[in-house]
Structures are given as C-alpha cells and as structure tokens.
C-alpha positions as CSV (number, residue, x, y, z in Angstrom):
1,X,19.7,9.7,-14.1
2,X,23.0,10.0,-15.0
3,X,24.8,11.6,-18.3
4,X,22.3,10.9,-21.5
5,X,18.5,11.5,-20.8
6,X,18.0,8.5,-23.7
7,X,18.3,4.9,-22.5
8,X,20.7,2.5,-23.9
9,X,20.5,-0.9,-24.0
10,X,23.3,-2.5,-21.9
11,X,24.4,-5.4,-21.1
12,X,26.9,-6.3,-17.6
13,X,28.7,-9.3,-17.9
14,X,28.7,-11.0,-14.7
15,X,32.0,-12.3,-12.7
16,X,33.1,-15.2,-14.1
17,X,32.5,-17.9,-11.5
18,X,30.0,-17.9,-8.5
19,X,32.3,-18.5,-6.0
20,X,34.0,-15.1,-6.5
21,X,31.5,-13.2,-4.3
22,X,30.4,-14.2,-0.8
23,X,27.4,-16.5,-0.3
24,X,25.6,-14.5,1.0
25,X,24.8,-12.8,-2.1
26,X,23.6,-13.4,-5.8
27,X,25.3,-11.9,-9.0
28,X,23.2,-10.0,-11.2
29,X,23.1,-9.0,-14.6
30,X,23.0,-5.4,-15.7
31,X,18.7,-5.0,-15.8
32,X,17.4,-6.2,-19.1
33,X,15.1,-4.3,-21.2
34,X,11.9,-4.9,-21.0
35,X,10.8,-3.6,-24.5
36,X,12.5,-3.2,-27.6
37,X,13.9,0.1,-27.7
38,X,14.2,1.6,-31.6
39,X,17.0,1.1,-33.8
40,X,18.2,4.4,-34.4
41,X,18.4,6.3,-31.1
42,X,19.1,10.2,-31.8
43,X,21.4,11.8,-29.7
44,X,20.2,15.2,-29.2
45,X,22.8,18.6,-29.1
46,X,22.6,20.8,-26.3
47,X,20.1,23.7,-28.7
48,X,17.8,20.9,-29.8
49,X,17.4,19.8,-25.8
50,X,16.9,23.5,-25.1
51,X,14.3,23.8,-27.4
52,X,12.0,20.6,-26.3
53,X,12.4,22.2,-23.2
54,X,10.4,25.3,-24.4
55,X,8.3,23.0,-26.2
56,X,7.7,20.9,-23.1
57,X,7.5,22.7,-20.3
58,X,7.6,21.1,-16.9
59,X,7.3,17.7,-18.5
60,X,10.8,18.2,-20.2
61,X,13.0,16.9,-16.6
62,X,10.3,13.8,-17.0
63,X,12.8,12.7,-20.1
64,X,15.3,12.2,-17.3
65,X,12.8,9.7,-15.7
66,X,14.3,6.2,-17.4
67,X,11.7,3.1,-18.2
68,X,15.0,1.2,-18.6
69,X,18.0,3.7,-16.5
70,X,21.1,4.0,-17.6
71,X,22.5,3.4,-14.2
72,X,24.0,0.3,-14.3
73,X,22.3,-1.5,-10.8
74,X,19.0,-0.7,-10.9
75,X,16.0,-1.3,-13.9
76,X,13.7,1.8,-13.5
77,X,14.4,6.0,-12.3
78,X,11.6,7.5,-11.0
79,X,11.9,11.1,-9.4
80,X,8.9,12.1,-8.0
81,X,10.3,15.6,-7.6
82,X,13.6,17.8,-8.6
83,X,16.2,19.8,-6.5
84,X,18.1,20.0,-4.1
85,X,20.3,21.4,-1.4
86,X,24.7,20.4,-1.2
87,X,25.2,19.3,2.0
88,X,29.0,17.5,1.9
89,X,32.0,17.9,0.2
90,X,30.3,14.5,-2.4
91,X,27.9,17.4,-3.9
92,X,30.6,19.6,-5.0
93,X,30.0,18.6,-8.8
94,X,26.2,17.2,-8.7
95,X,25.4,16.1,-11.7
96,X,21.7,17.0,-11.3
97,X,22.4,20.1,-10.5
98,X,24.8,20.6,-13.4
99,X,21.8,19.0,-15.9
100,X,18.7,20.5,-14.4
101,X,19.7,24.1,-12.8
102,X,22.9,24.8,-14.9
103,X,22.3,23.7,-18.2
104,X,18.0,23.6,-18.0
105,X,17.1,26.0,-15.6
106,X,14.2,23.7,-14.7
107,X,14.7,23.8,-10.9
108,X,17.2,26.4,-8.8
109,X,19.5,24.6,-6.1
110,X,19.7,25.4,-3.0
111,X,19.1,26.1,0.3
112,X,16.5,28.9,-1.3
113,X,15.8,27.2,-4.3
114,X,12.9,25.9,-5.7
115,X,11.4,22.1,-5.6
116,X,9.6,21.4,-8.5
117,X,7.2,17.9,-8.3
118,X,6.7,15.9,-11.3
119,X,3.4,15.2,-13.2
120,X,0.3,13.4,-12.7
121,X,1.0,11.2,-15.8
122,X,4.2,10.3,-14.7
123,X,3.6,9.2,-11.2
124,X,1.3,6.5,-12.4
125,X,4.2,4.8,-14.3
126,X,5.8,2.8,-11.4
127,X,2.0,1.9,-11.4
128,X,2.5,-0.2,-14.8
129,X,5.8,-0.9,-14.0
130,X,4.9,-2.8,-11.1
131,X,1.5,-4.3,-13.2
132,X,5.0,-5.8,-15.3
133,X,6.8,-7.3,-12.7
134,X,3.9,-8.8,-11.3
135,X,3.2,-10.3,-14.9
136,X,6.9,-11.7,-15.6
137,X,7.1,-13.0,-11.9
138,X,10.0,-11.5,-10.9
139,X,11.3,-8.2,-8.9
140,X,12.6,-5.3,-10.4
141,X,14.7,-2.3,-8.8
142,X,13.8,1.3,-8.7
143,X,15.6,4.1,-8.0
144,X,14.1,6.7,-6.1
145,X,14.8,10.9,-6.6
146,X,18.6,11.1,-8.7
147,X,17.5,14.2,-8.6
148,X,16.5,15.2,-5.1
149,X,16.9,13.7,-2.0
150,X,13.9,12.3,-0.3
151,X,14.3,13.0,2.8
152,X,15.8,16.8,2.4
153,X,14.1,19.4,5.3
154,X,11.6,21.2,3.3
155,X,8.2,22.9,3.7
156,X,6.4,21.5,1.1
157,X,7.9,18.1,0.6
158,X,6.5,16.2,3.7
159,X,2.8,16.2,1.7
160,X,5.0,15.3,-1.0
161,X,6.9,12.2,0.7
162,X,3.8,10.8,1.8
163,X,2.4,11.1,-1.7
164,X,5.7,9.1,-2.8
165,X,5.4,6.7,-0.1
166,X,1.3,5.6,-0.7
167,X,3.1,5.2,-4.0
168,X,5.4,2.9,-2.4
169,X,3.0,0.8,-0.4
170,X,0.8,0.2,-3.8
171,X,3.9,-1.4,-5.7
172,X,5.3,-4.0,-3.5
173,X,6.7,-6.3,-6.6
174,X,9.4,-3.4,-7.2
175,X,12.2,-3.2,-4.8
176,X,12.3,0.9,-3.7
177,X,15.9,2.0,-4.1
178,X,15.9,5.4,-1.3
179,X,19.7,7.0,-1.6
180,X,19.9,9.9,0.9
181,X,23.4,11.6,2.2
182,X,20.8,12.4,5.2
183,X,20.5,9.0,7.1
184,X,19.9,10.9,10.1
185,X,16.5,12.3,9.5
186,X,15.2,9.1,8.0
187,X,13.8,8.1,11.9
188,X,11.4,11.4,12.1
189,X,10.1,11.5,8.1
190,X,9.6,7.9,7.7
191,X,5.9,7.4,7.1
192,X,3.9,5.3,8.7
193,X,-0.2,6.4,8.2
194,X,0.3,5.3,4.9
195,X,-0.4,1.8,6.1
196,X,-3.0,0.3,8.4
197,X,-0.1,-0.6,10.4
198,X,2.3,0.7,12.9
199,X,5.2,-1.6,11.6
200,X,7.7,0.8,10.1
201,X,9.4,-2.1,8.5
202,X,8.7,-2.3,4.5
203,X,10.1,-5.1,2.6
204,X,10.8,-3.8,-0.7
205,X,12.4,-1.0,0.3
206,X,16.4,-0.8,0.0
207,X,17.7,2.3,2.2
208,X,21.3,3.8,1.3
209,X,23.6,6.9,1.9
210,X,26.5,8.5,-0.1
211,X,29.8,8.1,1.5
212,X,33.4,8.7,-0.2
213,X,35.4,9.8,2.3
214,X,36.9,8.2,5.7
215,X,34.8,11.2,7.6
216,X,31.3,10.5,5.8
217,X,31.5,6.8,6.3
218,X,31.8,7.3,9.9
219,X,29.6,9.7,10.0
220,X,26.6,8.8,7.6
221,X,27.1,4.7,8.7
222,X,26.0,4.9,12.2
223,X,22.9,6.9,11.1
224,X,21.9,4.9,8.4
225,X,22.2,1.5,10.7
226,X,19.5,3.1,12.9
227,X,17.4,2.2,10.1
228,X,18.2,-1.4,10.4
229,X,14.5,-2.5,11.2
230,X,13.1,-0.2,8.7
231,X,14.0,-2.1,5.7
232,X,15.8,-5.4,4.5
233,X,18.7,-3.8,3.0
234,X,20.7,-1.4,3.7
235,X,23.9,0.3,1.1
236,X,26.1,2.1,0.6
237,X,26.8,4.4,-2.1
238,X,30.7,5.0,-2.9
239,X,30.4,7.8,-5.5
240,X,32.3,9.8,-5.8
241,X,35.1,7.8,-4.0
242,X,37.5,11.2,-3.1
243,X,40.2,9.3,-1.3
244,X,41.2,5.7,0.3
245,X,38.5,4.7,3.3
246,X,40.4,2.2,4.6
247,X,38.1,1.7,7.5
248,X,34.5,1.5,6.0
249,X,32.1,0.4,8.8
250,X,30.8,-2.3,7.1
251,X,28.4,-4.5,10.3
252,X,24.7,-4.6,9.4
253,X,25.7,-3.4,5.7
254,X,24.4,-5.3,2.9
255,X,25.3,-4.1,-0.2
256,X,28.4,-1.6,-1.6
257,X,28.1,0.2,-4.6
258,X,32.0,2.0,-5.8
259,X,32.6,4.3,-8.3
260,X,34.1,7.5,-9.7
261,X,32.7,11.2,-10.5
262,X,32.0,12.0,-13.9
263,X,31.9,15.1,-15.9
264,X,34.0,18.1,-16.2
265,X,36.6,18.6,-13.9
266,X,35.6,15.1,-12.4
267,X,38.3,14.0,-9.2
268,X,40.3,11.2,-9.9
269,X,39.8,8.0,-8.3
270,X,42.9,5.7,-7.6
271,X,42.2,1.4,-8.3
272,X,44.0,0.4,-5.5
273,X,41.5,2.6,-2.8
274,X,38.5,0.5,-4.7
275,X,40.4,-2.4,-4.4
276,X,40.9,-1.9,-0.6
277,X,37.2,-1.3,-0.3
278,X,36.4,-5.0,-2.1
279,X,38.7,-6.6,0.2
280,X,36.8,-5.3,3.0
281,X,33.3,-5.9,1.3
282,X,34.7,-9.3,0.7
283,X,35.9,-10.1,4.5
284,X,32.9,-8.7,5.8
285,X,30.7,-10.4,3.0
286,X,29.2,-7.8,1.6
287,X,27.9,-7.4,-1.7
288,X,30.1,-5.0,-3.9
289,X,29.3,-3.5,-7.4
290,X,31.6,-1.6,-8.8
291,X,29.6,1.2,-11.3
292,X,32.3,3.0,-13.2
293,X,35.7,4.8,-13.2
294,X,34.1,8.0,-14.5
295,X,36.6,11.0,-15.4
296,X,35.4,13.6,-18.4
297,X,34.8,10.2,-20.9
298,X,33.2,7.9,-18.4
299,X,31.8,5.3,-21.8
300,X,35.6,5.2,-22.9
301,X,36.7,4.4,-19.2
302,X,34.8,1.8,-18.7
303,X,33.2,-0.5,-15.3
304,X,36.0,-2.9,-15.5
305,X,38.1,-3.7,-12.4
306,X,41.0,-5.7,-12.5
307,X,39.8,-7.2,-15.9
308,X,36.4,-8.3,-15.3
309,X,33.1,-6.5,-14.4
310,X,31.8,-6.3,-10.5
311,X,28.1,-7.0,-10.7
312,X,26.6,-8.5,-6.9
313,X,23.4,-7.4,-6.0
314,X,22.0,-9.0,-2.5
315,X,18.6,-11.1,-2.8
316,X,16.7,-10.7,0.3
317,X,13.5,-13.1,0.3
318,X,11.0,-10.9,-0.6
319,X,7.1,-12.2,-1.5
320,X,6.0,-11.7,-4.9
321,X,2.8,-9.9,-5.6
322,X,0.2,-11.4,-7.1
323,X,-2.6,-8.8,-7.3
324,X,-2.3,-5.2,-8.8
325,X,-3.1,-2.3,-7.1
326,X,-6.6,-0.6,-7.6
C-alpha cells in the first residue's frame, strides 16, 4: 500500500468516450467499495501509529493490508509477507521500506534483513474476498506483496510462495496482480505441485515488472515475455518514471501502468515523457493507466493527464467461479 494505511473511498472518472483507447481493451472505473466505510475516518499522527504498533505487535503491518486499496488500479492488497532487498536504481526511495523499516521498524531491509510473514487470520481474507466476488458475479483484482517481492532469492520464502500460491489456486474469481522487478527468476520459482497439473499457465494471474528507465525496459521486458504462457496478462509498471523511454518494448505487453515517485525528495517526472509512452501504448494498443504525478503532495497533484483521467484496464476472458473453496 501506498501513503495512508486507512482506505478512502475513491472514485476514477473514466475517459470520456470509448473510442479513446484501443479495442482491444475495456475502461475501468477506479474499484468500488464493497462496504460502507465509516463517516468519520481518523487520520492517525506518526506517535499514535507508533503506539498501536506496541499495542499490536506483528499484526500492526496487517493495517497496511487494504480490503478496499488505495492504489488506484486494483480493488484488494494482500501481502502475504514483508521486506525486501533494492535491486535497481527504481528502489532508491521504496516506499515500503520508508513505512515499514524506517519509520516502524517492523521488518529490516536488505540483503541481510529480515522477512517477516503475515498472520494466519489474515491469509484467510482473500478467502472471503473471493467467497464476494463469486457472490456479486464479477472479478475483482488483487495486488500481491507492495511490500515484498514474490519472487526475491530467499531461504525461507520458497515454503512461503507455495503457501501463497495454494492460496492462489483456491481463489480463481480474483485476478492475482504479481509485480516483480525480478522477471528473470519467475521461470525456476513458478509453482506447479500446487495443482494436479503440469500446466504452468494460470488464468487469473496478471504478471508485471517495474521499469522507469530506457535500461530497465530493455532489460526487465525480455524476461518478463518469457512468461508469456504462464499467465494471460502481462504489465508493466512505470513508477517511478526517472527519465523519457522512448523505446519501450511494448510486443506481447498487455497493459501499462505510468506514474511518478512520491514522498520526500521524490524525482520529478516530465508530462511530455508520459505522453510519449501513451503514444506508444496507443500505436501498439496497449492498455495505459496513468496512476499519479506524485512529488512530496501526491493528493494535491493529482492523476490527471492532459485534462482528463487515464483509467484502461485489459479484460481477458476469464471463467467465473461458481463454487467456493473448502
């Protein structure tokens, strides 16, 4: 999650006509609430946060778990565990590592950090969130580990990613949104005896890496296309865009997600290298969502682009379940 650990209600105006994105794709709204959050939300000071942590204990980062996220293209955050290593020039101001190390001291970063898995309780709700979907009919988007990275070389998280990926297999009406900036070892951690099949291929998984330079998207795009028959779509996540990319390898992509760091000290993104990268998405007809221009006030910047919100999400055909898991 990103920013505030207490969900908002938003709402994402789509573009204004459907013939503004490609086909090949269907505009979304920003992911409606499915209850009715209170009236008064309190917005907690950095002491008060420190001391429901010593209240909490390890089920203080679980706050950071959204029912509704805050991010602005998916429904549901679920971390199944915390931490994590910087690996590119993109991680250089992690804002999980900022909220969870820094400022909680729940998790160290790090090559020789710690890992720290989430609770019992708390893995079972993409349980009811999928037991919801199934309900209203319809497919809802979760994304997986803004905390971690799933598929980060560690001793003690391949028990854990088989854990997460049974979890997986059991929710099929949610649509598993797996962000890595390590394509390449995807191939060799990619369960499969989680299923009484050898197909790798799952459905409702969407597969994505971080790129946001020219060198990361030709280095992270090839890898993350070797994944092609693994999953129906595949993104790309540009954010933090650093500087223009006016090459981004965009065959066998489906989906592009643009937008600028946030926080303290945040870089600055320039309008005309995200407009470059929707003209390409556009030519190549690729989804594009543009998330936010960030900076240190990220609310007062605002998602717009060129005077209207960017909102395309693709819609591969997947089945909708009709049974819940046991």
């Amino acid at each position: 999650m990103e920013g505030s650990a207490l969900a908002a209600r938003l709402g994402i105006r789509s573009p204004r006509s459907p013939n503004e994105v490609p086909r090949s794709v269907v505009e979304s709204t920003a992911p409606k609430p499915f209850f009715r959050l209170p009236s008064c939300i309190h917005w907690y000071s950095a002491s008060v946060e420190a001391a429901r942590q010593q209240r909490c204990g390890p089920g203080f980062a679980e706050t950071f778990a959204m029912e509704n996220s805050t991010i602005e293209w998916t429904h549901h955050t679920f971390n199944p565990w915390m931490g994590c290593t910087k690996v590119s020039p993109l991680c250089s101001l992690c804002y999980a590592e900022t909220m969870m190390d820094t400022r909680y001291g729940r998790v160290q970063w790090g090559p020789r950090g710690t890992r720290v898995r989430t609770s019992t309780d708390y893995w079972r709700k993409p349980l009811r969130w999928h037991a919801d979907a199934v309900r209203a009919g319809e497919r809802r988007r979760v994304f997986c580990a803004s905390l971690a990275d799933v598929f980060e070389v560690r001793d003690e998280l391949p028990s854990w990613r088989e854990d997460l990926f049974r979890l997986i297999d059991r929710t099929v009406q949610l649509n598993w949104l797996l962000l890595t900036k390590r394509p390449e070892e995807v191939g060799r951690m990619w369960p499969r005896d989680t299923r009484d099949t050898d197909d790798p291929r799952r459905d409702h998984v969407w597969l994505g890496t971080s790129v946001g330079t020219q060198e990361t998207a030709h280095t992270a795009i090839p890898r993350l296309l070797e994944s092609r028959h693994r999953v129906p779509v595949l993104f790309l996540s540009v954010e933090p865009l650093l500087e223009p990319i006016p090459d981004l390898p965009l065959q066998g992509i489906d989906w592009v997600i643009v937008g600028g760091e946030s926080g303290h000290g945040a870089r600055p993104m320039d309008e005309a290298w995200v407009l470059d990268i929707q003209r390409q998405c556009d030519q190549a007809g690729v989804a594009f969502f543009f998330k936010q221009w960030g900076g240190v006030q990220k609310k007062r910047t605002g998602r717009e682009l060129q005077g209207r919100t960017w909102d395309a999400v693709p819609s591969p055909s997947s089945p909708l379940a009709t049974t819940f898991p046991s």
